[in-house]
C-alpha positions in Angstrom: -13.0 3.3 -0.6 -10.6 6.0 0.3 -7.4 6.5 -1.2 -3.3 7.5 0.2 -0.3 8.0 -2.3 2.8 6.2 -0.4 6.2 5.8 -1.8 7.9 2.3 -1.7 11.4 2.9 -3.0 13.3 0.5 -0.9 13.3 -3.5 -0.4 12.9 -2.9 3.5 10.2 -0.9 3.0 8.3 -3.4 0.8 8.7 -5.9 3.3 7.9 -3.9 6.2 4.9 -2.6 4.1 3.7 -5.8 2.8 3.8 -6.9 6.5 1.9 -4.4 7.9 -1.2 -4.1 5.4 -1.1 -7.7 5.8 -2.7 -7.6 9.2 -5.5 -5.0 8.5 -9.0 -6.2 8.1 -9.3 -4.8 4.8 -8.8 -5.3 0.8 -5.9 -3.3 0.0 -4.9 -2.4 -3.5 -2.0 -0.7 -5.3 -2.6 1.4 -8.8 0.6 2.2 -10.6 0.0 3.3 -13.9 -2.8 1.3 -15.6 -1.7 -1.5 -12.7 -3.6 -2.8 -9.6 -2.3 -5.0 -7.4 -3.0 -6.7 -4.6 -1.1 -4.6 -1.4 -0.6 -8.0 0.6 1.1 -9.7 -2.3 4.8 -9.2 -2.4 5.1 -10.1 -5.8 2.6 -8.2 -7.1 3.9 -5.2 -5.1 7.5 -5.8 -6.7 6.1 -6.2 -9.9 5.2 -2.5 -10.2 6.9 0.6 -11.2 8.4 2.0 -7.7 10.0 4.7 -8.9 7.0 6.7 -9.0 4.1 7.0 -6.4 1.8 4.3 -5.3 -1.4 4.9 -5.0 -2.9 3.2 -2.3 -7.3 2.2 -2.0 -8.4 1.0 1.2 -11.9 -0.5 0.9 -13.2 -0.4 4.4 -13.3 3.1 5.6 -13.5 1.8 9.1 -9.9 1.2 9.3 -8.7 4.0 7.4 -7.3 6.2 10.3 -5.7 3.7 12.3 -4.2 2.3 8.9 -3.0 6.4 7.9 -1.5 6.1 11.3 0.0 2.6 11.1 1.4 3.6 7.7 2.9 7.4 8.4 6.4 6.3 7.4 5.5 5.7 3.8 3.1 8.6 3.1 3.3 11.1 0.7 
């Protein structure tokens, strides 16, 4: 597992987000707080606190360059 903080402060970017890591071949989970959510699930990714950072696990470590590159515009 390797981890990415990301910021998701808009409704676009949620959606444009949620679309993205929906395509990687990967479990993908968000930790807010003492809250993990499914990355893929929109309502579980409006359902956390996104006024602070996201922390963001990515469980196959194959993928995790191409998805830091996919994801660049919500990096931290």
């Amino acid at each position: 597992m390797k981890s990415l903080n990301i910021s998701l402060n808009s409704l676009d970017k949620i959606k444009n987000f949620v679309g993205i890591v929906s395509n990687l071949d990967s479990e993908i989970d968000l930790i807010s707080g003492r809250y993990v959510v499914n990355a893929k699930s929109i309502m579980g990714v409006l359902s956390l606190d996104l006024s602070k950072d996201i922390q963001m696990n990515i469980y196959n470590e194959k993928i995790f360059d191409d998805a830091k590159k996919i994801l660049h515009d919500f990096l931290i």
